[in-house]
ChimeraX commands (.cxc) that place a marker at each C-alpha (Angstrom):
marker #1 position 12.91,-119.15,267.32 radius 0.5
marker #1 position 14.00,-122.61,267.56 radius 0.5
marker #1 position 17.50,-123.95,266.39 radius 0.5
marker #1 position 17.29,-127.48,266.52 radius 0.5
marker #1 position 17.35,-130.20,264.02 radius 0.5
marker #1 position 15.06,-130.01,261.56 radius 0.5
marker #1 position 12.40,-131.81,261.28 radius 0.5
marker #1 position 11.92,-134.08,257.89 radius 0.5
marker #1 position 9.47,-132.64,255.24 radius 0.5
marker #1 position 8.65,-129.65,253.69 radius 0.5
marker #1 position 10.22,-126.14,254.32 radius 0.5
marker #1 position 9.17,-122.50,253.27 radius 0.5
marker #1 position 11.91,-119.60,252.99 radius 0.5
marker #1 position 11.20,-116.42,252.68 radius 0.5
marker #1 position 12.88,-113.10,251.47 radius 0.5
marker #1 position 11.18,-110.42,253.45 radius 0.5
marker #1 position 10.73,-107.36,252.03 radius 0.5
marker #1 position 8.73,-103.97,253.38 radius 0.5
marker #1 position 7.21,-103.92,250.14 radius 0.5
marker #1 position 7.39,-108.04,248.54 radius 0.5
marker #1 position 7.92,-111.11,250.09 radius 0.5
marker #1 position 9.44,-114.03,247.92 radius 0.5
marker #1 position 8.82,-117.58,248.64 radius 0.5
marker #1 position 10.70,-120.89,247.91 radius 0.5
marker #1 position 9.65,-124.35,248.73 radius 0.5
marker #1 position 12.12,-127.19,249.39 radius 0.5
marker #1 position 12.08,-130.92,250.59 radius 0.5
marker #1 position 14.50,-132.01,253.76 radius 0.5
marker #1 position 15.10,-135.15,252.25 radius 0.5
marker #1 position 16.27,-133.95,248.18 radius 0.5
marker #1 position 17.72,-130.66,249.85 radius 0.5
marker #1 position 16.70,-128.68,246.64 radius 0.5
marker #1 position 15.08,-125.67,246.84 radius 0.5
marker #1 position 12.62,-123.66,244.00 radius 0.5
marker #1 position 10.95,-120.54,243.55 radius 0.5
marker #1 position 7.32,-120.19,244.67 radius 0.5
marker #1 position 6.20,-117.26,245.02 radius 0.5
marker #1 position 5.90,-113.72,245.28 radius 0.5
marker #1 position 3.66,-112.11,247.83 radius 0.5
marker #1 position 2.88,-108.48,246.37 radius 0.5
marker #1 position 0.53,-106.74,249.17 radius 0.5
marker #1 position 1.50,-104.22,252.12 radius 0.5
marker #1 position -1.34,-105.17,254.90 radius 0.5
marker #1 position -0.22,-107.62,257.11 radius 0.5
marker #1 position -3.58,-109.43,257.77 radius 0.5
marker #1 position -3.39,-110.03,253.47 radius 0.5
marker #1 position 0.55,-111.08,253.72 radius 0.5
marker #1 position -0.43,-114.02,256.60 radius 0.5
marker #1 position -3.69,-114.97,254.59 radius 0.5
marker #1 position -1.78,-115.61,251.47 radius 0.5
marker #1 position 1.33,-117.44,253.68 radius 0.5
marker #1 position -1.49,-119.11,255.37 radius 0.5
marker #1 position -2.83,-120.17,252.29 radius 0.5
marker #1 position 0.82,-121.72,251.42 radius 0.5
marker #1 position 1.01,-123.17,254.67 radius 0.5
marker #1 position -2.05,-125.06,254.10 radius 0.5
marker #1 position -1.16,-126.11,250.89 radius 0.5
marker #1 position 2.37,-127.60,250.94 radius 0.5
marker #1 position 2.21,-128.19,254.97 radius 0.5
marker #1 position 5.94,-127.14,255.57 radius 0.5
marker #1 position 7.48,-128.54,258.71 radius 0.5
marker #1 position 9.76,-125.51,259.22 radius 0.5
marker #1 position 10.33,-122.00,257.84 radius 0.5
marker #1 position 13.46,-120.06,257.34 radius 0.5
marker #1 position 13.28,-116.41,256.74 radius 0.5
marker #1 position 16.38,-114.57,255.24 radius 0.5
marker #1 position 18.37,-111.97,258.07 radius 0.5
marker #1 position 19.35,-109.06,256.44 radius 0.5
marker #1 position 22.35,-107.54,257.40 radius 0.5
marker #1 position 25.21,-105.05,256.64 radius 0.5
marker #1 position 28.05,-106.50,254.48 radius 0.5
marker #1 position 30.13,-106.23,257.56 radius 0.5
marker #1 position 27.78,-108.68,259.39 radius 0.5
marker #1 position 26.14,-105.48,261.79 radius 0.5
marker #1 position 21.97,-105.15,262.21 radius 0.5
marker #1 position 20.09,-102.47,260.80 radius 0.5
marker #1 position 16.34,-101.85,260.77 radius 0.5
marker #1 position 15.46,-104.65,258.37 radius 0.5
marker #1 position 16.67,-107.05,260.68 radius 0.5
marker #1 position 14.62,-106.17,263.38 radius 0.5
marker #1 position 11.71,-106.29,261.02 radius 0.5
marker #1 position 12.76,-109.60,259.34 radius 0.5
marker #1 position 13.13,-111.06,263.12 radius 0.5
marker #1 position 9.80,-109.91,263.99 radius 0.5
marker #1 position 7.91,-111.55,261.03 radius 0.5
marker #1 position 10.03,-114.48,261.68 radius 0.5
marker #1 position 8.72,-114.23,265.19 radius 0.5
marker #1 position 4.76,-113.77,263.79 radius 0.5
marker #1 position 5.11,-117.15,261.54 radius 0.5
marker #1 position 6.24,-119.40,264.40 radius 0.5
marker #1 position 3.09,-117.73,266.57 radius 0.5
marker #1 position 0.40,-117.84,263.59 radius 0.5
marker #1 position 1.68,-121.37,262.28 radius 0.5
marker #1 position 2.81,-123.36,265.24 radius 0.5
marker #1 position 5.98,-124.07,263.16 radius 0.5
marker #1 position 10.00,-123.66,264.19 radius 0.5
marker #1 position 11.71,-120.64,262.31 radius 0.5
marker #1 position 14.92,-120.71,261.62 radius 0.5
marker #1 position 16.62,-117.44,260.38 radius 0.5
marker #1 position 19.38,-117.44,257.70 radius 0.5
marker #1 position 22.00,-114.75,256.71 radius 0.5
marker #1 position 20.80,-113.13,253.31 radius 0.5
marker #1 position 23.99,-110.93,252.82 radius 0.5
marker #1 position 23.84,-110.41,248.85 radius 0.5
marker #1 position 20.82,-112.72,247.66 radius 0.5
marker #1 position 18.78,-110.24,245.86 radius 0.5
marker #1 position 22.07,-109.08,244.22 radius 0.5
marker #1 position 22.90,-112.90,243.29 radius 0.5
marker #1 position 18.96,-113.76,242.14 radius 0.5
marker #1 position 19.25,-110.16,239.27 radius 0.5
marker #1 position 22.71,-111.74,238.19 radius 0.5
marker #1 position 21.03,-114.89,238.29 radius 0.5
marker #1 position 18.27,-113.88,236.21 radius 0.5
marker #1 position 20.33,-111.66,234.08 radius 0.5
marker #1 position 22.80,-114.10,233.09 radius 0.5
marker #1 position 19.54,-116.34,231.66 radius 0.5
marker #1 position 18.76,-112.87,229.44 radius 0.5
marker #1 position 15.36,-112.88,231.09 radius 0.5
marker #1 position 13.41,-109.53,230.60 radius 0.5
marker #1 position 13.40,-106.47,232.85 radius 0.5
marker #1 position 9.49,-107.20,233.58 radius 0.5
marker #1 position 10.52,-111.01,233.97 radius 0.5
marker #1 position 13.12,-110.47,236.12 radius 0.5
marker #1 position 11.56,-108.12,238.69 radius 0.5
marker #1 position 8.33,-110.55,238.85 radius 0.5
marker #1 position 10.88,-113.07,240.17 radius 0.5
marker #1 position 13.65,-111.50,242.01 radius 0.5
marker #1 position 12.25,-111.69,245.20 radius 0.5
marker #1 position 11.49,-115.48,244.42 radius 0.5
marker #1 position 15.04,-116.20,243.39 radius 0.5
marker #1 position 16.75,-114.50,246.12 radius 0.5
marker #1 position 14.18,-116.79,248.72 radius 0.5
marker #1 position 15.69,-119.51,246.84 radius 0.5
marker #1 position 19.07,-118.76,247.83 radius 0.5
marker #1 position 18.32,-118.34,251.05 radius 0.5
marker #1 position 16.35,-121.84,251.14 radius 0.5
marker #1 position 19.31,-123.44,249.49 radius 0.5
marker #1 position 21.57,-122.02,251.45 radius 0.5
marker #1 position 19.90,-123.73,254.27 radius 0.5
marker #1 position 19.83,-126.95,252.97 radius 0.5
marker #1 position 23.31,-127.06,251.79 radius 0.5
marker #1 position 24.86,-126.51,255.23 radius 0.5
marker #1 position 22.40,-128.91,256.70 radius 0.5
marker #1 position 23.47,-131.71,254.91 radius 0.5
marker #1 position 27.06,-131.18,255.56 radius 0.5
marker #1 position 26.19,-131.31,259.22 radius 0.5
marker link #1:1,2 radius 0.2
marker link #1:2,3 radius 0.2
marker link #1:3,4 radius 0.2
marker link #1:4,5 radius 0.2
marker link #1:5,6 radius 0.2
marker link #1:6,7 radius 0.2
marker link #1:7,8 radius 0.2
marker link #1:8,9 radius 0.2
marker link #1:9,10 radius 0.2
marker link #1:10,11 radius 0.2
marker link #1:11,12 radius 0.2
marker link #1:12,13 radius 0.2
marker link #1:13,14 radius 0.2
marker link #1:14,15 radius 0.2
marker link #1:15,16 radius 0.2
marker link #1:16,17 radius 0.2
marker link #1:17,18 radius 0.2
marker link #1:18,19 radius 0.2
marker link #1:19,20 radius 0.2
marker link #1:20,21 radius 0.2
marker link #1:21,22 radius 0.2
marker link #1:22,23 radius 0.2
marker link #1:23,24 radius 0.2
marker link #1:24,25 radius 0.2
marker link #1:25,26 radius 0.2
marker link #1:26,27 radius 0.2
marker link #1:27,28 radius 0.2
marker link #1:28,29 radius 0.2
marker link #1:29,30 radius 0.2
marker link #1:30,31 radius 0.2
marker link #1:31,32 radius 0.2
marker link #1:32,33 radius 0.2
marker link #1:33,34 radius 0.2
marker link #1:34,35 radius 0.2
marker link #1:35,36 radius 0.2
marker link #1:36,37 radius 0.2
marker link #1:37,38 radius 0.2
marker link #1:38,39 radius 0.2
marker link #1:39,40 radius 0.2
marker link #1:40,41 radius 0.2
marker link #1:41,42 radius 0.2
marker link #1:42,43 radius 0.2
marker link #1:43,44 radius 0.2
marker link #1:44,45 radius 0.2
marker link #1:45,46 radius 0.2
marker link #1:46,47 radius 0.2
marker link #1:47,48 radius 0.2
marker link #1:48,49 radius 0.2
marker link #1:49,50 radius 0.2
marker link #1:50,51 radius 0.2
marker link #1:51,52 radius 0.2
marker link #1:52,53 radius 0.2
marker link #1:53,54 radius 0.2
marker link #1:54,55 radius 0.2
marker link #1:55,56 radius 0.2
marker link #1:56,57 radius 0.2
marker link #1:57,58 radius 0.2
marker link #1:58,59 radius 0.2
marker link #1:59,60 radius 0.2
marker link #1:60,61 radius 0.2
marker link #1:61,62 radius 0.2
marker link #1:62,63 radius 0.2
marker link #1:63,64 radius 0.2
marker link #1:64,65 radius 0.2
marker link #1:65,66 radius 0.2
marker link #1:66,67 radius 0.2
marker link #1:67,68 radius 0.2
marker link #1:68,69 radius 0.2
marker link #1:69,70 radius 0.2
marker link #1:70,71 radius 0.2
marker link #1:71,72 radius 0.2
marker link #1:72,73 radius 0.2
marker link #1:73,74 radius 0.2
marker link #1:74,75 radius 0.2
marker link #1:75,76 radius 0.2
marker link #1:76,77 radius 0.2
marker link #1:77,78 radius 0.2
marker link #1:78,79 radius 0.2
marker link #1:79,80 radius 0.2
marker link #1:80,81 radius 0.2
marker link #1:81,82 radius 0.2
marker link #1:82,83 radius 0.2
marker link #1:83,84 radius 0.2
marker link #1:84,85 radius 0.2
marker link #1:85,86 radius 0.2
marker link #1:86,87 radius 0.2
marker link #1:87,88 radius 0.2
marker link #1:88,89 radius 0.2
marker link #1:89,90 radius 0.2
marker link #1:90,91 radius 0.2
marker link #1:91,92 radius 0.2
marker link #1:92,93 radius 0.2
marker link #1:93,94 radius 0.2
marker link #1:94,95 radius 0.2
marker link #1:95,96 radius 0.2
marker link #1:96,97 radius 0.2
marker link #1:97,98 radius 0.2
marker link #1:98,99 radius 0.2
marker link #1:99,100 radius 0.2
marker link #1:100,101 radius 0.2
marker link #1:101,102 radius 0.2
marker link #1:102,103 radius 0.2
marker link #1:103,104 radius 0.2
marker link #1:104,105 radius 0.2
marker link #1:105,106 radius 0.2
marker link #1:106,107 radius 0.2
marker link #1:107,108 radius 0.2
marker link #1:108,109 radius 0.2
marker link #1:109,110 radius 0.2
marker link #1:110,111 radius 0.2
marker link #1:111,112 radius 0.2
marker link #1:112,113 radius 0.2
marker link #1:113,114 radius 0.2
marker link #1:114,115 radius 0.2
marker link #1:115,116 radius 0.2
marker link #1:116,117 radius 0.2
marker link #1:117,118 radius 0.2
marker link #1:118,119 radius 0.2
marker link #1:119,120 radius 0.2
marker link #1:120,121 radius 0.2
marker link #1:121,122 radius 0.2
marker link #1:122,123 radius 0.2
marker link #1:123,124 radius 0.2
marker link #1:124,125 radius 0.2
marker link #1:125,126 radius 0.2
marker link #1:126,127 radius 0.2
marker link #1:127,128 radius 0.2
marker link #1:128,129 radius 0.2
marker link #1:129,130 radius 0.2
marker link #1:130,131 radius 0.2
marker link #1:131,132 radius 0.2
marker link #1:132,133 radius 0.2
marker link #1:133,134 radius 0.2
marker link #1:134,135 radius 0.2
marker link #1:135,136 radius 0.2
marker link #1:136,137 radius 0.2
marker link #1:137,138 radius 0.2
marker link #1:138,139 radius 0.2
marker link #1:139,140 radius 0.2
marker link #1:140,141 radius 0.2
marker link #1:141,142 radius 0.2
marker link #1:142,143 radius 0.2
marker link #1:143,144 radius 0.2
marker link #1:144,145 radius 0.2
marker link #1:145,146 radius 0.2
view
């Protein structure tokens, strides 16, 4: 996975989850980043075909997927499996990944949404969402202060 400027355009971030993956979109050049989307199946071949379908729509110049780790900073097996879907975007889409601590952003994105008094139902739809935003913003935040 590459780690060198990014490119100017569109980017995709991604919370990845075993069983969801959530989705923000954000623009190089604003440095904002929103919700998107949640991806809700468990076969891989569906997960790519609805990222592919993303991909084709918004034509993102770069993807950064969330690193889970301990609180201490230490791997564990999500990381592994985070790095290797980060890994099977840059092969399926031809795009630089860029990885991104996640520490706490699903925690955040339910504070987040419970602090706007959004429903139980609500807020699980868009947890995953939320937290991919964090992890998109967080990304844009420290590369504009480069």
């Amino acid at each position: 996975m590459k780690s060198s400027a990014t490119p100017a355009g569109t980017v995709l971030g991604f919370d990845y989850g075993t069983q969801k993956i959530g989705v923000a979109i954000g623009e190089t050049s604003v440095g904002v980043a929103h919700p998107l989307a949640t991806i809700d199946v468990r076969a891989s071949r569906e997960r790519f075909a609805a990222i592919g379908s993303l991909v084709e729509e918004w034509r993102p110049v770069l993807f950064v997927v969330g690193l889970p780790m301990h609180a201490d900073g230490k791997a564990h097996a999500m990381t592994a499996r985070a790095l290797r879907f980060a890994r099977e975007l840059e092969e399926r889409f031809g795009r630089p990944v860029v990885c991104s601590d996640e520490r706490f952003t699903t925690q955040v994105a339910t504070q987040k949404l419970l602090s706007t008094g959004a429903r139980a139902r609500k807020r699980k739809a868009v947890r995953d969402q939320v937290a991919a935003q964090l992890i998109l913003q967080d990304y844009l935040d420290r590369r504009s202060a480069a």
